[in-house]
VOGU-3710 file (C-alpha; in Angstrom, 3 decimals, decimal comma):
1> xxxxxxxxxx> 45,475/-18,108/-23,115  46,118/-21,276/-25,206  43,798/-21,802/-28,602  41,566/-24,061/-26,654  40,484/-21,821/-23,819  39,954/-18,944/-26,086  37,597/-21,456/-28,483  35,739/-22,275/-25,653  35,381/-19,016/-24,002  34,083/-17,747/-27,487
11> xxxxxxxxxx> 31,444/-20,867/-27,332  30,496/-19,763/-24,048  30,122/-16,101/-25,215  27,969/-17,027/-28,033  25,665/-19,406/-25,658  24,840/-16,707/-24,049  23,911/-14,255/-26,498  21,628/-17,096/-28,359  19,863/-17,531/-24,827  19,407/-13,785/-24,356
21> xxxxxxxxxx> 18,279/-13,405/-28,062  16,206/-16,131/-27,467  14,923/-14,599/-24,836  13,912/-11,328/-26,050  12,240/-13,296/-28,779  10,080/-15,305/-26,427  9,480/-11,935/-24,360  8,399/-10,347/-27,359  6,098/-12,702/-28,634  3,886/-12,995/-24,899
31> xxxxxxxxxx> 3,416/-9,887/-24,852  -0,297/-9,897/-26,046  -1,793/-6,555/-26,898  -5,457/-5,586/-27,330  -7,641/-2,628/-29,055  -10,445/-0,994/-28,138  -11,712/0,046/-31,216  -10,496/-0,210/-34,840  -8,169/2,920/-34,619  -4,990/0,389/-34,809
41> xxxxxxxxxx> -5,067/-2,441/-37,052  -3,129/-5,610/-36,359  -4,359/-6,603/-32,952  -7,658/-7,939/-31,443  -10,725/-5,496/-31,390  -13,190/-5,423/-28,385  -16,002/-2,690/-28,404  -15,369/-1,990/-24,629  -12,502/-1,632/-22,458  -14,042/-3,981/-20,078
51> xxxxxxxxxx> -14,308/-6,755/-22,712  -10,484/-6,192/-23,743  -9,631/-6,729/-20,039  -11,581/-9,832/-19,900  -10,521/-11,357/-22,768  -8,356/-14,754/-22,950  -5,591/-14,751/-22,644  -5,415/-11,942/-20,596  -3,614/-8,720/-22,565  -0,481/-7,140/-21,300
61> xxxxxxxxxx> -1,326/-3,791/-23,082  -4,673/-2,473/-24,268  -4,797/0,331/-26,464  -7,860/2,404/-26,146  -9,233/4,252/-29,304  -10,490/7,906/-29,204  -14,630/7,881/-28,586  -16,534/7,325/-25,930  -17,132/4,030/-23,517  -20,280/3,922/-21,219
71> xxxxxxxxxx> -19,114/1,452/-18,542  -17,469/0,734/-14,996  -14,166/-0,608/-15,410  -12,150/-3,187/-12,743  -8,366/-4,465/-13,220  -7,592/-7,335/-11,483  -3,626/-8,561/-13,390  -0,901/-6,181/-14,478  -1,671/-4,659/-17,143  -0,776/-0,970/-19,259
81> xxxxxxxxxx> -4,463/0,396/-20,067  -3,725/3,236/-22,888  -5,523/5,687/-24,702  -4,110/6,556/-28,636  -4,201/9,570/-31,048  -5,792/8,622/-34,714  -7,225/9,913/-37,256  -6,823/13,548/-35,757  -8,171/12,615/-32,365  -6,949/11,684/-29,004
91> xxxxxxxxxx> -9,619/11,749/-26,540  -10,930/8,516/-25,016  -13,571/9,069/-22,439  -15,297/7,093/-20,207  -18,687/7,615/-18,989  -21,410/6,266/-16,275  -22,909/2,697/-17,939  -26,148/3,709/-19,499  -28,121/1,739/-16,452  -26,195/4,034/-14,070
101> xxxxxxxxxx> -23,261/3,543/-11,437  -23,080/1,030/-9,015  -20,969/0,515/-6,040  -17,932/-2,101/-6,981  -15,339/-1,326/-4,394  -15,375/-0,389/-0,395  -12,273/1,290/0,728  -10,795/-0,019/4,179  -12,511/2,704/5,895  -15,469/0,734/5,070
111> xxxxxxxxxx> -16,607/3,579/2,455  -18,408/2,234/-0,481  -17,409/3,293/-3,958  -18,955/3,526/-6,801  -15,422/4,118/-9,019  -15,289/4,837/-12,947  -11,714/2,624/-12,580  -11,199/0,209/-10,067  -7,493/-1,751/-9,956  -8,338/-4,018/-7,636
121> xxxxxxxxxx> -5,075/-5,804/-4,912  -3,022/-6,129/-8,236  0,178/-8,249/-7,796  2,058/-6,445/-10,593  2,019/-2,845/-12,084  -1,107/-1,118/-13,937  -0,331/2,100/-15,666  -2,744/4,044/-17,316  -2,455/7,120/-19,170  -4,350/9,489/-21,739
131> xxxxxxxxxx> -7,909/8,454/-20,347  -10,380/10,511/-19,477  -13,325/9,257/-16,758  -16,000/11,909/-16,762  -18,748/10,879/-14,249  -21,273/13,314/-15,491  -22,673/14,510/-11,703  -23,894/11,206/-11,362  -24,582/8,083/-8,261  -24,635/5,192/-6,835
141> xxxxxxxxxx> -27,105/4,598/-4,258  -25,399/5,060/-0,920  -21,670/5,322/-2,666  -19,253/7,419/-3,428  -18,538/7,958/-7,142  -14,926/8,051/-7,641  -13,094/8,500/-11,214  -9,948/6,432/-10,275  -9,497/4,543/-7,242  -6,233/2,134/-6,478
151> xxxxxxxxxx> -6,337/-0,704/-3,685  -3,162/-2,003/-2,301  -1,899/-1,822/-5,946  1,509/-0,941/-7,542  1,461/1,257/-10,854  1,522/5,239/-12,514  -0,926/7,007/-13,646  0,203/10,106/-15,840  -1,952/12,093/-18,200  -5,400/10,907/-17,027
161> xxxxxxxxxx> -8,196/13,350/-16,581  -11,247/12,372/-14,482  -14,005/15,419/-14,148  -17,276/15,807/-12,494  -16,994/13,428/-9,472  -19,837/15,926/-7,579  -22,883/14,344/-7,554  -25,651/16,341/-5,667  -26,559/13,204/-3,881  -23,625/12,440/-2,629
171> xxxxxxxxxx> -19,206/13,170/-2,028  -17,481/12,026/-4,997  -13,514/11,976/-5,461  -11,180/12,802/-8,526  -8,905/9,542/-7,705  -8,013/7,574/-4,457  -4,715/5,386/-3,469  -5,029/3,494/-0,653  -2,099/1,216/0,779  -2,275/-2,672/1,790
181> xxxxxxxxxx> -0,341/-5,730/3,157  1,894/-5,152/-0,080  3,455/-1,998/0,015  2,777/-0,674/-3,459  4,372/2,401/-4,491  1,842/4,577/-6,932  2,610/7,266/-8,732  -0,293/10,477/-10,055  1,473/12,911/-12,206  0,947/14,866/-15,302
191> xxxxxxxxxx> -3,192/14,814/-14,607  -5,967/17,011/-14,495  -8,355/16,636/-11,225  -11,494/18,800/-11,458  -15,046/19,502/-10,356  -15,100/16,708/-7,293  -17,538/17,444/-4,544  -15,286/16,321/-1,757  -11,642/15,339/-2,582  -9,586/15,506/-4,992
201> xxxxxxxxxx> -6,871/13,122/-5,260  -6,660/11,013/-1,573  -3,729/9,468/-0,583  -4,198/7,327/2,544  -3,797/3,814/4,289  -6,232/2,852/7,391  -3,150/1,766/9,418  -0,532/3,497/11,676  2,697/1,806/9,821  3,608/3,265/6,372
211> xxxxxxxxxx> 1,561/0,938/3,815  1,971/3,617/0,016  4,565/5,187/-1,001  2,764/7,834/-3,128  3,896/10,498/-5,373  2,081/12,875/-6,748  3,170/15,808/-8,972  2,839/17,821/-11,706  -0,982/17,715/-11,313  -3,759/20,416/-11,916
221> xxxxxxxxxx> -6,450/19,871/-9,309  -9,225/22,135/-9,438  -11,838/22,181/-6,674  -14,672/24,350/-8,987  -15,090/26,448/-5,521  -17,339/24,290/-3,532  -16,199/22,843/0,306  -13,679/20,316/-1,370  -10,286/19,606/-0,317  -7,743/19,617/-3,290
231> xxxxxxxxxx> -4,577/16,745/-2,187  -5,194/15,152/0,736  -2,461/12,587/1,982  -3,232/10,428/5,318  -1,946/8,064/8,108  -0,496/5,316/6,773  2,027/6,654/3,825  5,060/8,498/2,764  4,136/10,980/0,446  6,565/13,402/-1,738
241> xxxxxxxxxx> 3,853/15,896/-3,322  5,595/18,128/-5,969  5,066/20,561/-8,352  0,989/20,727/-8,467  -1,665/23,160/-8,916  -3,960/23,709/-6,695  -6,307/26,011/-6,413  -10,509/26,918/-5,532  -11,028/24,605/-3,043  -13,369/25,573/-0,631
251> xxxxxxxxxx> -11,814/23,593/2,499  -8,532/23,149/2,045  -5,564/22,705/-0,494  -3,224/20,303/0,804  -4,119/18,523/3,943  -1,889/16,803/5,486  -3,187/14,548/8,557  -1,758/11,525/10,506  1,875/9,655/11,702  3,426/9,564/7,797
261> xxxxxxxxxx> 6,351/10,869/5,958  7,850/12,632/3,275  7,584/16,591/1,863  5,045/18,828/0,430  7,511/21,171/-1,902  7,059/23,755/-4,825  3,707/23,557/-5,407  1,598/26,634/-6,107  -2,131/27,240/-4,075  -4,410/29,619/-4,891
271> xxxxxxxxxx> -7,981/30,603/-3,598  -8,455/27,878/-1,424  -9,465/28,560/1,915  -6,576/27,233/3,394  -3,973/26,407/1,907  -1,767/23,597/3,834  -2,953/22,340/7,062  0,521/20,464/8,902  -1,267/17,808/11,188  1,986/15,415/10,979
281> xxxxxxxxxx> 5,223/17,127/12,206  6,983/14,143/9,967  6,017/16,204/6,136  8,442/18,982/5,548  6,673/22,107/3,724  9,183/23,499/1,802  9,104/26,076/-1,010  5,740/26,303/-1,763  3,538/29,317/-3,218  0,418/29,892/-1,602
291> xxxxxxxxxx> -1,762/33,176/-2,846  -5,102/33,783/-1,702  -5,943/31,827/0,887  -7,678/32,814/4,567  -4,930/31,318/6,386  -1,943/30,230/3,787  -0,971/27,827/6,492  -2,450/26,376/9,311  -0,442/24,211/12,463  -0,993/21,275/14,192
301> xxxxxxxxxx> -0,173/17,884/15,116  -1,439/14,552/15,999  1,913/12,953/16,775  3,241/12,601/19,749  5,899/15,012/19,756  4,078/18,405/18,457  5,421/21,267/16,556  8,643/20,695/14,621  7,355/20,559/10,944  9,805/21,987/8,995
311> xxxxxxxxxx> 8,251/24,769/6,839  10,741/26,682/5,040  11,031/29,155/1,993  7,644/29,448/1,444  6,419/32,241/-0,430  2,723/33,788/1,070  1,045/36,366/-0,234  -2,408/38,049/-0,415  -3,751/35,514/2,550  -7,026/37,200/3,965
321> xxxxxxxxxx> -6,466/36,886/7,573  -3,187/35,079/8,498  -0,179/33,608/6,816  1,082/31,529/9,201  -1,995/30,013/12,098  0,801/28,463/15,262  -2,113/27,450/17,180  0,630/28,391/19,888  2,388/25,246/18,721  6,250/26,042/19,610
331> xxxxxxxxxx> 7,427/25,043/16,431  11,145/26,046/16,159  11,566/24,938/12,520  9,841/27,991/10,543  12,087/30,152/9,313  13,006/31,947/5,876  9,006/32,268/4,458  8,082/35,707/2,734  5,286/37,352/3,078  3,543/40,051/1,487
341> xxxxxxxxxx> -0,058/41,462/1,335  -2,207/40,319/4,396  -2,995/41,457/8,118  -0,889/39,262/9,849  1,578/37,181/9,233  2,555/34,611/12,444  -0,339/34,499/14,659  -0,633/32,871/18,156  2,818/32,424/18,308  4,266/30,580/21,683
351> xxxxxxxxxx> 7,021/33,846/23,369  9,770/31,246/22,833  9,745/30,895/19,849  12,019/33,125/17,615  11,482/32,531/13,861  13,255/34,755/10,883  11,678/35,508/7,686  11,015/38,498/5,139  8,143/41,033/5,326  6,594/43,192/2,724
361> xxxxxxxxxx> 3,706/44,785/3,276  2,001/43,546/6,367  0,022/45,304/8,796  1,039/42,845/12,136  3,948/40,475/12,092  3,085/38,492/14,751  0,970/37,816/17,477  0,660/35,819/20,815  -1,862/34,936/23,347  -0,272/31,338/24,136
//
């Protein structure tokens, strides 16, 4: 390379490292950042969330002090919503408006909501994390109160708790994602789901084309013992649920209903009446521990090929009247399950079908009757 070429080549080099410092730079200062509270000096206060969100120009962050915040919340831009640890606290928690809920969203089942935090057909990503939405029992006239509830949006939320969604009055959910025209891809992990009157986290898109992709995993959803269902996931998504609790539901665990994809794999269920109930023979239900349940697993489909969900190396135990409910669905893919501690194991299980697992302490194996 003659001195020339190699002088320019090093001008070119450094053009583009002042354009990418530049860059950065220019990145760094747009990126506008709110506070609820006075927990963080050095950026704008705002007494409510809703205020922060509201605010021009609109934030790209908002950091949410620890105390409480009476209000219903709606996100309409991309935006991280976060709550902080000071001062020896780290609990930001948001509560019905002092005037009461109202409804603010309708999901495309036509369902009105009255939802604690409504992200609202966001182009963009909204995360939120370390927030707590505590409905305290109460209504909207003629809605649903719902701690967290996602429309045709793209974003994570990891850490959040929301708590007493069970109004007397009326069904209230832990937190809803529902799929749109965009596609979005949500994420629920790390979160505590308790005391709902009806569901706890829903996963579903009113369509019969995959709309979500949703994850959810690592979650501890709690259904308090009433008729609730714990994760329910719906036509209209793929769904890869992972590594949850779920337990004290008195309807069922993890329902699975409708023409979508994906797994439902190592997650434990206890006490709920049943446990998983395979309505799409596209969700594999793999690996799972299911204790205490009437049935631990319950078969069924409403595609149009029935009976091949694979459900594999599932561990059953202690289920009060059957592990495994065929429904004398000739599924062939059940196979290497354990069970232990219940009456019967397989029951209403078509003659063709030969399946292979382990036994330990179970008064019938299987049954028939198809």
């Amino acid at each position: 390379m003659s001195r020339i070429s190699f002088i320019r080549l090093l001008s070119v080099l450094a053009l583009a490292l002042l354009v990418l410092t530049l860059g950065a730079h220019e990145l760094l200062a747009a990126t506008i950042t709110y506070e609820v509270g006075t927990c963080k000096p050095g950026h704008p206060t705002f007494s409510t969330i809703t205020a922060a969100l509201t605010a021009v120009p609109s934030p790209n962050v908002v950091l949410v002090c620890p105390g409480s915040y009476y209000e219903q919340i709606e996100i309409t831009f991309p935006v991280i919503l976060e709550g902080v640890v000071a001062a020896n606290a780290g609990q930001a928690v948001v509560y019905p408006p002092p005037n009461g809920f109202v409804g603010n969203a309708t999901d495309d089942y036509g369902e009105l909501f009255a939802a604690q935090l409504f992200v609202n057909n966001v182009a963009g990503t909204v995360n939120v994390s370390d927030l707590t939405f505590d409905a305290q029992d109460q209504a909207a006239p003629s809605a649903q109160t719902v701690g967290i509830f996602y429309q045709n949006s793209f974003g994570t939320v990891n850490e959040v708790v929301t708590r007493y969604q069970s109004p007397a009055s009326a069904p209230g959910r832990g937190i809803v994602i529902e799929g749109g025209p965009a596609n979005p891809t949500v994420t629920v992990e790390n979160s505590s789901v308790a005391e709902y009157a009806d569901l706890g986290i829903q996963a579903e898109s009113n369509t019969a084309a995959s709309q979500l992709t949703a994850t959810i995993k690592g979650n501890y959803v709690d259904g308090g013992g009433g008729a609730n269902t714990g994760i329910q996931i719906q036509q209209g998504i793929t769904a890869t649920v992972l590594d949850n609790l779920v337990l004290n539901n008195g309807d069922y665990g993890i329902p699975i209903y409708g023409p979508i994809g994906g797994s439902v794999s190592n997650n434990t269920l206890v006490n709920n009446w049943i446990g998983v109930v395979s309505l799409s023979d596209a969700v594999s239900i793999t690996s799972n521990k299911i204790f205490e349940s009437f049935w631990a697993v319950e078969l069924g489909s409403s595609d149009t090929v029935q009976g091949i969900a694979k459900i594999q190396g599932n561990t059953i135990g202690g289920a009060g009247s059957v592990g495994i409910e065929f429904g004398c669905l000739a599924d062939p893919n059940v196979r290497s399950n354990t069970f232990s501690l219940m009456g019967t194991a397989l029951d209403k299980v078509p003659t063709a079908i030969v399946t292979t697992n382990s036994y330990f302490n179970v008064a019938t194996i299987r049954t028939g009757g198809c």
